[in-house]
C-alpha positions as CSV (number, residue, x, y, z in Angstrom):
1,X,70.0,164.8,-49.7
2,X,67.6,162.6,-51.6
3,X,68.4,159.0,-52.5
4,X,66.1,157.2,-54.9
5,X,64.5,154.2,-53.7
6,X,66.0,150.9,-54.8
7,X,63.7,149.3,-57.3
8,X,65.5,145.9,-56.7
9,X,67.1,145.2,-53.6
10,X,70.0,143.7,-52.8
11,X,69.8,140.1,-52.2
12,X,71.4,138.6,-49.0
13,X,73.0,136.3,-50.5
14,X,73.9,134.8,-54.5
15,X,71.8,131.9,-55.4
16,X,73.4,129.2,-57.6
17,X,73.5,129.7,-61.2
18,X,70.3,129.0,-63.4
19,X,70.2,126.9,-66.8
20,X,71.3,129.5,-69.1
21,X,74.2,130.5,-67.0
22,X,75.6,126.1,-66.1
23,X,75.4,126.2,-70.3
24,X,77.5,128.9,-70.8
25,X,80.3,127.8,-68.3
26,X,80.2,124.1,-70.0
27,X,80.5,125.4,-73.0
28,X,83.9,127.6,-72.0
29,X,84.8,124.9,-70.2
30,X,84.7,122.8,-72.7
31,X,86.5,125.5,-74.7
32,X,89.1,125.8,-72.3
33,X,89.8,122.4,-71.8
34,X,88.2,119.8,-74.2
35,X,89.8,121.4,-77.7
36,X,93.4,121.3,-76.7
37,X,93.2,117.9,-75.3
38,X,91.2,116.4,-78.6
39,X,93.6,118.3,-80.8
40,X,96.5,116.5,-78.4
41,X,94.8,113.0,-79.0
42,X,94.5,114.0,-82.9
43,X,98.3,114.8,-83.1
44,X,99.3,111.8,-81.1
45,X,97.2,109.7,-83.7
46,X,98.2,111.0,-86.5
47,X,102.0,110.8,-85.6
48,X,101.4,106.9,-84.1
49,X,99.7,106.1,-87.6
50,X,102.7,107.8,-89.5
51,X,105.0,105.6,-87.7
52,X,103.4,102.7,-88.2
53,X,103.3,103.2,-92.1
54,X,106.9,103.7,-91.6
55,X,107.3,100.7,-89.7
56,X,105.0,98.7,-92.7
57,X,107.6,100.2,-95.5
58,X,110.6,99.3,-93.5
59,X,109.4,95.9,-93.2
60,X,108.7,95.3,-96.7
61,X,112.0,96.8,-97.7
62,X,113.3,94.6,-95.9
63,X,111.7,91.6,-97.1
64,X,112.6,92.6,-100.3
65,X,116.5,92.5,-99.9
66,X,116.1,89.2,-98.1
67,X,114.5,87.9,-101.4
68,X,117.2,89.6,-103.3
69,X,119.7,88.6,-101.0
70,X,118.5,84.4,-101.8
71,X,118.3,85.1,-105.9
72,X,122.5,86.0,-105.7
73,X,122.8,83.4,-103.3
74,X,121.0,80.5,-106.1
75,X,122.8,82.4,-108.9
76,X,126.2,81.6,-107.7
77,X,125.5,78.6,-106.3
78,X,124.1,77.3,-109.8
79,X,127.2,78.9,-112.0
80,X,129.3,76.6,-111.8
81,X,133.0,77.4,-114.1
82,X,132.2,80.4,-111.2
83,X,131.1,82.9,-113.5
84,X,127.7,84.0,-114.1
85,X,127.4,86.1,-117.3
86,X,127.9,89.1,-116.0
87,X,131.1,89.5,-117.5
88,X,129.3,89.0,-121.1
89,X,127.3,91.0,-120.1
90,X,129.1,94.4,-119.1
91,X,132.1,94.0,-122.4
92,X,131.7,96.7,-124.5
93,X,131.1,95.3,-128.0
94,X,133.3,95.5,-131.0
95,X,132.9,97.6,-133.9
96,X,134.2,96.9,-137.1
97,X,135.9,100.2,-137.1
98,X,138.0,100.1,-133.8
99,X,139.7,96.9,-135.4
């Protein structure tokens, strides 16, 4: 039985990991971890930002019926026979015809 002889032998032990190899496990590691947890910040953003536009709208709705809300207050206070001209307003007019 002939055995070949080992051109490399067998190291006693595994040294630690050179350049090349630290890069690669950064980069997977980065991979692994860093993409989910940036695309979790993005989403959590996004969603807070949404919100506050929401919030923004709501507030200026808001504002705007409290504007609305003083214009019929000073219109009724200011008619004072207690009709405001509304009333013109809405009657269907006349025609010659329907008489």
């Amino acid at each position: 039985m002939s055995t070949l002889p080992a051109l490399f032998p067998a190291p006693a032990f595994v040294g630690l990991p050179g350049g090349m190899e630290l890069l690669v496990i950064l980069l997977l590691a980065v991979c692994v971890f860093g993409i989910p947890t940036l695309l979790l910040l993005g989403g959590g953003g996004y969603l807070f930002a949404r919100s506050s536009r929401r919030d923004e709208r709501l507030k200026e709705l808001e504002r705007e019926v409290d504007t609305l809300r003083e214009r019929v207050d000073e219109s009724d206070g200011s008619s004072e026979d207690g009709r405001d001209g509304e009333e013109d307003r809405d009657a269907t007019p006349t025609r010659k015809d329907d008489r």
